[in-house]
DRENMISE-67752 format. One record per atom (N, C-alpha, C, O): residue number from 1; residue in three letters; atom name; x negated, y, z. Coordinates in nm, 3 decimals. Each point is the difference from the previous one (the first is absolute). Layout:
<sites>
k | r | a | c1 | c2 | c3
NUM | Ala | CA | X | Y | Z
...
</sites>
This chain:
<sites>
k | r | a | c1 | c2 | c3
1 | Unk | N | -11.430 | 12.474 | -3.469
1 | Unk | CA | 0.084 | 0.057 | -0.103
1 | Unk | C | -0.004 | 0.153 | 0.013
1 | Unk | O | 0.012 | 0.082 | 0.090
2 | Unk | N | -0.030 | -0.082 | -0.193
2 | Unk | CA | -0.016 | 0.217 | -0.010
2 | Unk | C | 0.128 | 0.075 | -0.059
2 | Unk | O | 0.010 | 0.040 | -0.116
3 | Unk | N | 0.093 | -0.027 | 0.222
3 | Unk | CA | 0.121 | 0.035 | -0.036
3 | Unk | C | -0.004 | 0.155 | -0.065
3 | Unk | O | 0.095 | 0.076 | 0.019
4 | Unk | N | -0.174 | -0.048 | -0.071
4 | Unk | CA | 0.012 | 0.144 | -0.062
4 | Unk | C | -0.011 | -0.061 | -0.158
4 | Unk | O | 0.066 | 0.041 | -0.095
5 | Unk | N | -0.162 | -0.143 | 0.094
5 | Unk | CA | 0.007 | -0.032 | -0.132
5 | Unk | C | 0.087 | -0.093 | -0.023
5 | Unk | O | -0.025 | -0.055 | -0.107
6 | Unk | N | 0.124 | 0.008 | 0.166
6 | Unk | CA | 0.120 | -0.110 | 0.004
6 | Unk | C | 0.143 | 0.125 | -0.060
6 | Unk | O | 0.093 | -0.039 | -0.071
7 | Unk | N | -0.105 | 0.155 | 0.109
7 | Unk | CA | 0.061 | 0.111 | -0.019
7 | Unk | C | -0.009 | 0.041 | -0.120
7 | Unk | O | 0.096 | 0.001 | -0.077
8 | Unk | N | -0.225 | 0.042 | 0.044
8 | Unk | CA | -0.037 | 0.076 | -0.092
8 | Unk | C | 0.033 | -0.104 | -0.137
8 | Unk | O | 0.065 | 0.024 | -0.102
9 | Unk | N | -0.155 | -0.176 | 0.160
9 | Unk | CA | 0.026 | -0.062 | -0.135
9 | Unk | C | 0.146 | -0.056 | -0.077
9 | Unk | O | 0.028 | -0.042 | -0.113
10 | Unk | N | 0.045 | 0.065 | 0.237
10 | Unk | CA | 0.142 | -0.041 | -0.012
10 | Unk | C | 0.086 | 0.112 | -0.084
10 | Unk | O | 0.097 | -0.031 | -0.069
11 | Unk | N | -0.146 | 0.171 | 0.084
11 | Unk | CA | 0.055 | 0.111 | -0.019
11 | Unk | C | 0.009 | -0.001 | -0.165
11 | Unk | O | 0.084 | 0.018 | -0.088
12 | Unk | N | -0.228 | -0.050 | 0.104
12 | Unk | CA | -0.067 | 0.007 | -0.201
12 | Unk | C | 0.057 | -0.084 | -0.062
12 | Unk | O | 0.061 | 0.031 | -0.102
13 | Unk | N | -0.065 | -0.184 | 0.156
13 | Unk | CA | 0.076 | -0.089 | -0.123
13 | Unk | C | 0.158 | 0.018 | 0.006
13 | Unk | O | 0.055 | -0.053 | -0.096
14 | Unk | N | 0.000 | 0.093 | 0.153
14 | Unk | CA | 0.154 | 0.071 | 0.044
14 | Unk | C | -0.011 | 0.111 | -0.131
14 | Unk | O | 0.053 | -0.006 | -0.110
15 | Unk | N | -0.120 | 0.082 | 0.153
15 | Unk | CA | 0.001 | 0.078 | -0.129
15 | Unk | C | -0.062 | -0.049 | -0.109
15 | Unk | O | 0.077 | 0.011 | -0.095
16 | Unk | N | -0.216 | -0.077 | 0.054
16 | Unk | CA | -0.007 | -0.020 | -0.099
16 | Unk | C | 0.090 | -0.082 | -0.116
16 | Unk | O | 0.006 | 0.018 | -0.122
17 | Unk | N | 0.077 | -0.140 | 0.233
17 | Unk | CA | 0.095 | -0.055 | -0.030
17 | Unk | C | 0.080 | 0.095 | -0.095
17 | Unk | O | -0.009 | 0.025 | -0.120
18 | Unk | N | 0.088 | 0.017 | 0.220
18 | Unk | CA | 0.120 | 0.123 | -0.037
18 | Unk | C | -0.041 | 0.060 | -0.162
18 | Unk | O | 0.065 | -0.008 | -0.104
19 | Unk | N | -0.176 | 0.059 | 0.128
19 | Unk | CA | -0.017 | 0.116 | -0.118
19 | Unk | C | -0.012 | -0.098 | -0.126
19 | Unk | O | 0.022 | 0.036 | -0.116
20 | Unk | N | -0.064 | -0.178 | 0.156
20 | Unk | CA | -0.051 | -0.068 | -0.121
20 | Unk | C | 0.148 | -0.102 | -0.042
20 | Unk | O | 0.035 | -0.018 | -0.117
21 | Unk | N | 0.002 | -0.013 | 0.179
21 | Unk | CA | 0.190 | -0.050 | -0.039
21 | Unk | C | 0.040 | 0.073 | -0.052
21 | Unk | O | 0.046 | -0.036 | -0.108
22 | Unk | N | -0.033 | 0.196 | 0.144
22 | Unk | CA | 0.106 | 0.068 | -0.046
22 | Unk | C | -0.068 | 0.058 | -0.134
22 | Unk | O | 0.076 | 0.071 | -0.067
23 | Unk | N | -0.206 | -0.088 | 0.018
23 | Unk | CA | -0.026 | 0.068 | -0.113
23 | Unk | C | 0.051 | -0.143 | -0.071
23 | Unk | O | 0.115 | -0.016 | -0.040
24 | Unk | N | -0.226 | -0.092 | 0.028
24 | Unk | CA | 0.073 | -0.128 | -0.097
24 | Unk | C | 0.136 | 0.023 | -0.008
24 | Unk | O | 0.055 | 0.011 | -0.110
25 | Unk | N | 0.021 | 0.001 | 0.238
25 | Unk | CA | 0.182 | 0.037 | -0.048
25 | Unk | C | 0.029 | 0.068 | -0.114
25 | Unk | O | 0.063 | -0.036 | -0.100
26 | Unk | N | -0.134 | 0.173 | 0.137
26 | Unk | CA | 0.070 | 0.063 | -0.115
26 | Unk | C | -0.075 | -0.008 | -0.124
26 | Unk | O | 0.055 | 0.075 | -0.079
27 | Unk | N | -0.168 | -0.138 | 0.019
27 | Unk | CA | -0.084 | -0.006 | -0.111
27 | Unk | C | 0.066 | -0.150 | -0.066
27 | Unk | O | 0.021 | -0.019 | -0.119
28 | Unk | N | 0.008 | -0.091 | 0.246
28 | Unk | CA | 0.031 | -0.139 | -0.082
28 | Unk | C | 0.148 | -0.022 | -0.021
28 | Unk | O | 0.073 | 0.055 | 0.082
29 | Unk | N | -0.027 | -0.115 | -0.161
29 | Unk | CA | 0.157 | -0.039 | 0.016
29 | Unk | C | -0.031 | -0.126 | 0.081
29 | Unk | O | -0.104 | -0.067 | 0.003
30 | Unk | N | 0.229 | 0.051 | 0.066
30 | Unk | CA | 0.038 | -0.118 | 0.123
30 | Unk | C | -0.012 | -0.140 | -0.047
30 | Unk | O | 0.002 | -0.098 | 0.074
31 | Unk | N | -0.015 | 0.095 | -0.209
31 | Unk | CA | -0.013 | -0.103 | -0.069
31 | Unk | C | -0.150 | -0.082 | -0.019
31 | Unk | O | -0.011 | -0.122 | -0.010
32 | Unk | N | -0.106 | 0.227 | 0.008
32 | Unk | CA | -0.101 | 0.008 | 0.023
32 | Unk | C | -0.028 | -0.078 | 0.135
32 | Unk | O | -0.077 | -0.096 | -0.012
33 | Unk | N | 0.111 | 0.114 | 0.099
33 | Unk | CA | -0.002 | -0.043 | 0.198
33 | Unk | C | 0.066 | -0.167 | -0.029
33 | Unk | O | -0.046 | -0.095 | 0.063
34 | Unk | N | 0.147 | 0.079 | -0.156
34 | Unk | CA | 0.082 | -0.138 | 0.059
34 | Unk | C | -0.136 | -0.117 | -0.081
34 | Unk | O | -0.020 | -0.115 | 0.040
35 | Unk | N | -0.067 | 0.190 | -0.169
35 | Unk | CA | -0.099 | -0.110 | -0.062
35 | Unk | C | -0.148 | 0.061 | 0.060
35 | Unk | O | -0.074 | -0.093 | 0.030
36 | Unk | N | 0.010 | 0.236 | -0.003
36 | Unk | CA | -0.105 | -0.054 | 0.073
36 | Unk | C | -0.022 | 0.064 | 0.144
36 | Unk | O | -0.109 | 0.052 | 0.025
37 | Unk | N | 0.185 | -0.055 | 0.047
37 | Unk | CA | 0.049 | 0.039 | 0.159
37 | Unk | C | -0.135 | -0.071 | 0.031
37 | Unk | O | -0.107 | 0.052 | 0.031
38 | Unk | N | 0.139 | -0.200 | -0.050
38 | Unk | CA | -0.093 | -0.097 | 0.083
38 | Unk | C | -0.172 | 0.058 | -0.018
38 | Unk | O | -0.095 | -0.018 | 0.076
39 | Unk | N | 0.104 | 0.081 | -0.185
39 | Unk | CA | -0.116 | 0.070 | -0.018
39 | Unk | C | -0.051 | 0.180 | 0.035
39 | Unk | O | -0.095 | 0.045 | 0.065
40 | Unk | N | 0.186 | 0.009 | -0.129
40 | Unk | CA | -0.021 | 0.106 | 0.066
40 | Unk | C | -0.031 | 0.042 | 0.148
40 | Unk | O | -0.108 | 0.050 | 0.033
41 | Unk | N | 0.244 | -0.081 | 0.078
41 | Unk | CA | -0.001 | -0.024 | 0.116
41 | Unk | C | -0.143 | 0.004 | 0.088
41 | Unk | O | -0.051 | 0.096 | 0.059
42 | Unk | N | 0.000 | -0.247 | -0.071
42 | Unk | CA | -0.112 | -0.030 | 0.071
42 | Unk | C | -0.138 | 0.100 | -0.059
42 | Unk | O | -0.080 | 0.059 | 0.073
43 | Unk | N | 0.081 | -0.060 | -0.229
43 | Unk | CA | -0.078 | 0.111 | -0.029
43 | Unk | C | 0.013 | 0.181 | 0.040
43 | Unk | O | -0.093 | 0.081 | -0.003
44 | Unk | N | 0.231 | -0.055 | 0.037
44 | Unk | CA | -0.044 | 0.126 | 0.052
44 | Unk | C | -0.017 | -0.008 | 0.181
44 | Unk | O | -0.078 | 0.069 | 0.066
45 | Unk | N | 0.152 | -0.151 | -0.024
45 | Unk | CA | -0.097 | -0.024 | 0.158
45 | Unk | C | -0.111 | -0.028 | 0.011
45 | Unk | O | -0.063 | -0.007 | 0.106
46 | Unk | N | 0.023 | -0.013 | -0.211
46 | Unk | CA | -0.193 | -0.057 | 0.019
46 | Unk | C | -0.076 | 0.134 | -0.011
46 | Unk | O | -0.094 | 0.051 | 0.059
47 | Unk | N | 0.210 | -0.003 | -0.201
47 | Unk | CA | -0.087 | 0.145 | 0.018
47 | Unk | C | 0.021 | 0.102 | 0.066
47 | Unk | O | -0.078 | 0.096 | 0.005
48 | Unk | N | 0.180 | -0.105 | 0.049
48 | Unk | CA | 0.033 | 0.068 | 0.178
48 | Unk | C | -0.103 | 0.020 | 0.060
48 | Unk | O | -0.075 | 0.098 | 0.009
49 | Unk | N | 0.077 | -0.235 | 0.046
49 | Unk | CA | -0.115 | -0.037 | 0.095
49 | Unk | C | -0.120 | 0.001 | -0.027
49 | Unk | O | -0.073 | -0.045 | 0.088
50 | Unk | N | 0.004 | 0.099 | -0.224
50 | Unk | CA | -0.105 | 0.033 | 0.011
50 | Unk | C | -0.038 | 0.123 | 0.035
50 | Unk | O | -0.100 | 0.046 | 0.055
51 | Unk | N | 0.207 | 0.003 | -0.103
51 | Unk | CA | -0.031 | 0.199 | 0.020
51 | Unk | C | 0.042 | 0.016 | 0.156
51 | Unk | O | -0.070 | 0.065 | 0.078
52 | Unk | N | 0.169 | -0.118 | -0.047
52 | Unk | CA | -0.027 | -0.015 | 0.156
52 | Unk | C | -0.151 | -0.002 | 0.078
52 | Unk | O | -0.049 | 0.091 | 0.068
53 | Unk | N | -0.002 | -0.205 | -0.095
53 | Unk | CA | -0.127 | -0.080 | 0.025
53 | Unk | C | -0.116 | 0.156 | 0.011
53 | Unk | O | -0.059 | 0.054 | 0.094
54 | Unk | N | 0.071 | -0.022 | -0.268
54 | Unk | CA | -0.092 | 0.055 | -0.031
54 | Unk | C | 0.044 | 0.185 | 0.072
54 | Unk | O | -0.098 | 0.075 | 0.006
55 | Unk | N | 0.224 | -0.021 | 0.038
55 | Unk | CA | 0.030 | 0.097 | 0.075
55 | Unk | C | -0.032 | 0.007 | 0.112
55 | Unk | O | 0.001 | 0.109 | 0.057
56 | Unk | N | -0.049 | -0.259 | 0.026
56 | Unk | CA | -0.001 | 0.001 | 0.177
56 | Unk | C | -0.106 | -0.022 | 0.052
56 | Unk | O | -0.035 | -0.006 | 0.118
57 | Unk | N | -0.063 | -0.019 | -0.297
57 | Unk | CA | -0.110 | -0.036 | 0.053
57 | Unk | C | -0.024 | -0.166 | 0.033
57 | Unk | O | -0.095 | -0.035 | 0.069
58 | Unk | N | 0.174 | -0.045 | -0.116
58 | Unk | CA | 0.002 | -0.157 | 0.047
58 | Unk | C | -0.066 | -0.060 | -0.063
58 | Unk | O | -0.047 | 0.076 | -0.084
59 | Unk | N | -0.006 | -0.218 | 0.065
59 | Unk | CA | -0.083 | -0.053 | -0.081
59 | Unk | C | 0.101 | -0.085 | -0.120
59 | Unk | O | 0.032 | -0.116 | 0.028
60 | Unk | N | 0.015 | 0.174 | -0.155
60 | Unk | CA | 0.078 | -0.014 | -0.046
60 | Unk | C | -0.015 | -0.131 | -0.077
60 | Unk | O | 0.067 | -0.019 | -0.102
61 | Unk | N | -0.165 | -0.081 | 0.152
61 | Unk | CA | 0.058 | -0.181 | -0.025
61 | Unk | C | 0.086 | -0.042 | 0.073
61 | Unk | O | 0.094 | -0.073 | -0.031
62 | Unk | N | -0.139 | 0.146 | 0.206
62 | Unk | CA | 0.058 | -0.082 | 0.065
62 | Unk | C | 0.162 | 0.067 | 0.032
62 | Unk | O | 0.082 | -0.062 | 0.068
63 | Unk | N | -0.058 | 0.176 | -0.119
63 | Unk | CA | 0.098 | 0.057 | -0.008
63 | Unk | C | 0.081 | -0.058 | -0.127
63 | Unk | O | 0.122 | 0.014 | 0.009
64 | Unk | N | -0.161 | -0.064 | -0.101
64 | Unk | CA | 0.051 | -0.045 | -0.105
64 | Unk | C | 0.038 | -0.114 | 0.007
64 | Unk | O | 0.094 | -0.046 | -0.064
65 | Unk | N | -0.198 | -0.043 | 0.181
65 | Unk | CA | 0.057 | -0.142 | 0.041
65 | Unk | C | 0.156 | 0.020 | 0.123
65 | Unk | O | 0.102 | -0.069 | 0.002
66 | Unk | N | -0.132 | 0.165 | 0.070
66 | Unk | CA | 0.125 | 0.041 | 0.068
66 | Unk | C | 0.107 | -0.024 | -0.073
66 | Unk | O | 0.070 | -0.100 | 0.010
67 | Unk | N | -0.050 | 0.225 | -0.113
67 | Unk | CA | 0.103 | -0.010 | -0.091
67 | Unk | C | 0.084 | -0.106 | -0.024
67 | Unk | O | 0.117 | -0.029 | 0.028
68 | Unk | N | -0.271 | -0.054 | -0.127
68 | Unk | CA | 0.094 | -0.109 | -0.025
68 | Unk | C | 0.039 | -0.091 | 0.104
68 | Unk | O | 0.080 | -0.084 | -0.043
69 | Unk | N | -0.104 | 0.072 | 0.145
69 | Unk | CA | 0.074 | -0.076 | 0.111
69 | Unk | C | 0.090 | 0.048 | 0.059
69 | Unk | O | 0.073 | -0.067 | 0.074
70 | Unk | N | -0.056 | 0.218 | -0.097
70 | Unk | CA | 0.140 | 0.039 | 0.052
70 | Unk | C | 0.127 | 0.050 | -0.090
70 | Unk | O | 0.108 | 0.059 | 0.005
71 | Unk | N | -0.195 | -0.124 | -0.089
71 | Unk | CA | 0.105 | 0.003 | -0.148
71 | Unk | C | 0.049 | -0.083 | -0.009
71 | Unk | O | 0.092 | 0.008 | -0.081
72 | Unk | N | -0.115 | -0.187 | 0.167
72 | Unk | CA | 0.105 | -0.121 | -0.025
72 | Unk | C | 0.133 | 0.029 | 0.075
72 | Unk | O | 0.095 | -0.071 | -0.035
73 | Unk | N | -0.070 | 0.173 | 0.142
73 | Unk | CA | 0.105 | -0.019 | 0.069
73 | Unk | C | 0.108 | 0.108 | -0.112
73 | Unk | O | 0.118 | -0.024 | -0.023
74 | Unk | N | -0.170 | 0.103 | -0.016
74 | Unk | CA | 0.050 | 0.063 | -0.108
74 | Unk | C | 0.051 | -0.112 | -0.118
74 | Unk | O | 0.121 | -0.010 | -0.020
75 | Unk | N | -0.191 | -0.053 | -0.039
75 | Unk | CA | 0.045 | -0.102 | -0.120
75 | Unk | C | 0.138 | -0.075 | 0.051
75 | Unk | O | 0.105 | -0.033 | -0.056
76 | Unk | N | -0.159 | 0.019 | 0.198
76 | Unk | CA | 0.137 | -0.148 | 0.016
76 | Unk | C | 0.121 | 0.083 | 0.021
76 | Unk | O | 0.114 | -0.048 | -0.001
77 | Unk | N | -0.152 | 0.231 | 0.030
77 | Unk | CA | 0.142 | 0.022 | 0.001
77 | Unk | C | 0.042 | 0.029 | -0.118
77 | Unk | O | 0.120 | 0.021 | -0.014
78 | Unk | N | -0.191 | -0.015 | -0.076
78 | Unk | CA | 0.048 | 0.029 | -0.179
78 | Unk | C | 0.102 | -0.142 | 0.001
78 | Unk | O | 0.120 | 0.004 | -0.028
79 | Unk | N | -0.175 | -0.094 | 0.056
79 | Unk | CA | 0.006 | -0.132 | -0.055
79 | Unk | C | 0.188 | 0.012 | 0.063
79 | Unk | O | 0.103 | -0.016 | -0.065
80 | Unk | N | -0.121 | 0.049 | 0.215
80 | Unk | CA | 0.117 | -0.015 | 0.056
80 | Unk | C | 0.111 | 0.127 | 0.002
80 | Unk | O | 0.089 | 0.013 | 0.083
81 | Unk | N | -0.121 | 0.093 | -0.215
81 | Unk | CA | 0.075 | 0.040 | -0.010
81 | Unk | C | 0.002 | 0.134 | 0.032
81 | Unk | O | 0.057 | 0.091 | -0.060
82 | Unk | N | -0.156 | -0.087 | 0.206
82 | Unk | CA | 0.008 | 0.160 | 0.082
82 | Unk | C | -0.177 | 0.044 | -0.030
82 | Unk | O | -0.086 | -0.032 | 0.081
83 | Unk | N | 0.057 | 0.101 | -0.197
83 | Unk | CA | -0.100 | 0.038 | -0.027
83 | Unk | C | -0.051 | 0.138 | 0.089
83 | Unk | O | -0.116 | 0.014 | 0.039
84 | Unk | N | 0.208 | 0.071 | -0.017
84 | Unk | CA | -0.058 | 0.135 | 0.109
84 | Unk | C | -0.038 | -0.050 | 0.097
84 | Unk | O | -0.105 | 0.040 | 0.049
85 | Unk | N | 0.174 | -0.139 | 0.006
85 | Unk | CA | -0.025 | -0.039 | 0.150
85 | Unk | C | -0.133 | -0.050 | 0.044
85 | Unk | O | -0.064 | 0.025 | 0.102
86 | Unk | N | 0.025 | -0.136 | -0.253
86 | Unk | CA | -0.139 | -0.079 | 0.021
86 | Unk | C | -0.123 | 0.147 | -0.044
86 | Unk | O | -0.119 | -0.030 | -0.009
87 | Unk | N | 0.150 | 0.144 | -0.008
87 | Unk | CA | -0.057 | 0.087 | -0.023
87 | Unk | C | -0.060 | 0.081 | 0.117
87 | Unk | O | -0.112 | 0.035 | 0.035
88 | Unk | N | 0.277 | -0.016 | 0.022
88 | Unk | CA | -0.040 | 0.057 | 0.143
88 | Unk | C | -0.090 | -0.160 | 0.066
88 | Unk | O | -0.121 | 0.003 | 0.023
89 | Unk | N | 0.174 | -0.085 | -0.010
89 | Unk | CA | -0.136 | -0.097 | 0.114
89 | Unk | C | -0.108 | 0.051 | -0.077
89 | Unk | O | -0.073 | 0.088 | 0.045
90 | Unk | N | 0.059 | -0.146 | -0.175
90 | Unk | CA | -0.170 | 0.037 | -0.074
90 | Unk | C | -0.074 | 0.085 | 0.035
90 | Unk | O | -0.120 | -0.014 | 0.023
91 | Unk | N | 0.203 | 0.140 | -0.013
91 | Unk | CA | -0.082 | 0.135 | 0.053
91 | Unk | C | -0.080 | -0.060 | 0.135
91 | Unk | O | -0.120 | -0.025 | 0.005
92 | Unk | N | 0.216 | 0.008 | 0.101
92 | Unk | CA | -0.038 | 0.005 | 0.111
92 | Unk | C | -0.091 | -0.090 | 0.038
92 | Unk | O | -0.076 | 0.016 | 0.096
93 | Unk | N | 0.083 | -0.150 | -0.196
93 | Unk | CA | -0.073 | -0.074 | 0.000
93 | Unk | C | -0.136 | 0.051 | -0.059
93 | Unk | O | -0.092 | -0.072 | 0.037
94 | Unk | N | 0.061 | 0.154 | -0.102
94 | Unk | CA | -0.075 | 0.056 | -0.114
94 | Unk | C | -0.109 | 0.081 | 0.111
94 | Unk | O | -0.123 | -0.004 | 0.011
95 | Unk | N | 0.236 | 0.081 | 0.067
95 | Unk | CA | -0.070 | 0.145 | 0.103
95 | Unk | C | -0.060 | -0.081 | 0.110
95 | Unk | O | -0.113 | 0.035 | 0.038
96 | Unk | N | 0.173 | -0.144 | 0.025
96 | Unk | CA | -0.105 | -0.085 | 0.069
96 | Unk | C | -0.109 | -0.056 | -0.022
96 | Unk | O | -0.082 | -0.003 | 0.092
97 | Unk | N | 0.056 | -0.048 | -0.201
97 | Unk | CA | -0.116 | -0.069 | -0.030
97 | Unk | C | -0.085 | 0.141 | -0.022
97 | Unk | O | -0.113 | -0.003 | 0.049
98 | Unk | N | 0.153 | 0.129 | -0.119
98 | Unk | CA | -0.123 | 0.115 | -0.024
98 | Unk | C | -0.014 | 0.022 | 0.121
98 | Unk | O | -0.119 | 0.011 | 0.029
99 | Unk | N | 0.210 | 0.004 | 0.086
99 | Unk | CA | -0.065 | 0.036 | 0.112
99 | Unk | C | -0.093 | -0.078 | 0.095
99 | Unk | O | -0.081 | 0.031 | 0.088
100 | Unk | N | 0.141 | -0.179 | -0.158
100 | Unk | CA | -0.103 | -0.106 | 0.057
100 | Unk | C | -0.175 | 0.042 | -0.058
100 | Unk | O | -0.107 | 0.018 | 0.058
101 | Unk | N | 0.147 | -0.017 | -0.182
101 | Unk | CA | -0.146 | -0.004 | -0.062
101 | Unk | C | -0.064 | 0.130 | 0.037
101 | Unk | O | -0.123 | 0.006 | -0.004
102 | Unk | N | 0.181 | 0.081 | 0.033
102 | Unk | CA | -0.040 | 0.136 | 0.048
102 | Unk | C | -0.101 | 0.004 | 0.156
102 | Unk | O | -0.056 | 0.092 | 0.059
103 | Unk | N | 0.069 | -0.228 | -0.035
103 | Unk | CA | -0.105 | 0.013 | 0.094
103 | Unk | C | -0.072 | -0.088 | 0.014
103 | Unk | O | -0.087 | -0.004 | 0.087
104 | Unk | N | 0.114 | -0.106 | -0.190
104 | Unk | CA | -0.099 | -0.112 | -0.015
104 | Unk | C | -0.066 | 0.003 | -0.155
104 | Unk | O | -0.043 | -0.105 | -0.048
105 | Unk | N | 0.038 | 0.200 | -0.010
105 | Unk | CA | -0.022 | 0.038 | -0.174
105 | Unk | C | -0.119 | -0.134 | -0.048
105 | Unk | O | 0.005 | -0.061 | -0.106
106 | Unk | N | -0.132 | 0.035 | 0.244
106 | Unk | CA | -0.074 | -0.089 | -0.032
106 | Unk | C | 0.036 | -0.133 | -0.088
106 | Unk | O | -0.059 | -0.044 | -0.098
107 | Unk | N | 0.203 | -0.016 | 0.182
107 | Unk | CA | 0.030 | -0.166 | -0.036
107 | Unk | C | 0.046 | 0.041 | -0.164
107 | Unk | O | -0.042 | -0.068 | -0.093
108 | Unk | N | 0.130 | 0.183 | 0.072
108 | Unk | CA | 0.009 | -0.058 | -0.141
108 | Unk | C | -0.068 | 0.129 | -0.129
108 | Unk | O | 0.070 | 0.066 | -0.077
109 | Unk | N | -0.231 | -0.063 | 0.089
109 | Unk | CA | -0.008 | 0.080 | -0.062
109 | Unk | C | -0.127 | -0.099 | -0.054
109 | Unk | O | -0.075 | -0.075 | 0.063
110 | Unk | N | 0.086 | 0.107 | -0.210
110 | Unk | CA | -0.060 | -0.095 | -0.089
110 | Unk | C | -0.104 | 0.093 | -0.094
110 | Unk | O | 0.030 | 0.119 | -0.012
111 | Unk | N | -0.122 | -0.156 | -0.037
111 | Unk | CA | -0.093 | 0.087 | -0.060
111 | Unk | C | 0.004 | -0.083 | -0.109
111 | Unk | O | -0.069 | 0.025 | -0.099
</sites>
């Protein structure tokens, strides 16, 4: 595990997060979030995590497959109510796997 990029990649989707919530906030009404949350949501973490991917230098399938696997612990906390929280695991869940793949880039890099 390459804890600089467990750092770094954690740092970016923290922020990319951030900057990308708080613009939809103020561009969508709240009303917008309660019919396509389920959609938006997972679509701007995907596109998080690509510009992540594509900032650290990662192989951005297998960074994109990250994502979405560290995006289920996130869903079930929507589901249960505490959506920041499954955000914070996601991240961290998110910054492990780039730092995983950060030194094994071979297993998930697809041509």
């Amino acid at each position: 595990m390459d804890r600089s990029i467990l750092w770094r990649a954690a740092a970016t989707q923290v922020l990319l997060v951030a900057v990308v919530s708080l613009l939809l906030a103020v561009i969508l009404p709240h009303s917008f979030f309660e019919d396509w949350g389920w959609l938006t949501g997972p679509a701007a973490w995907l596109g998080c995590a690509a510009i992540t991917a594509w900032a650290l230098r990662l192989p951005i399938p297998g960074v994109m497959l990250g994502a979405a696997l560290a995006g289920i612990p996130s869903a079930l906390a929507v589901l249960a109510g505490i959506h920041w929280l499954g955000v914070a695991i996601a991240i961290a869940a998110f910054a492990a796997w780039c730092a995983w793949l950060a030194v094994r880039p071979e297993r998930l890099r697809w041509t």
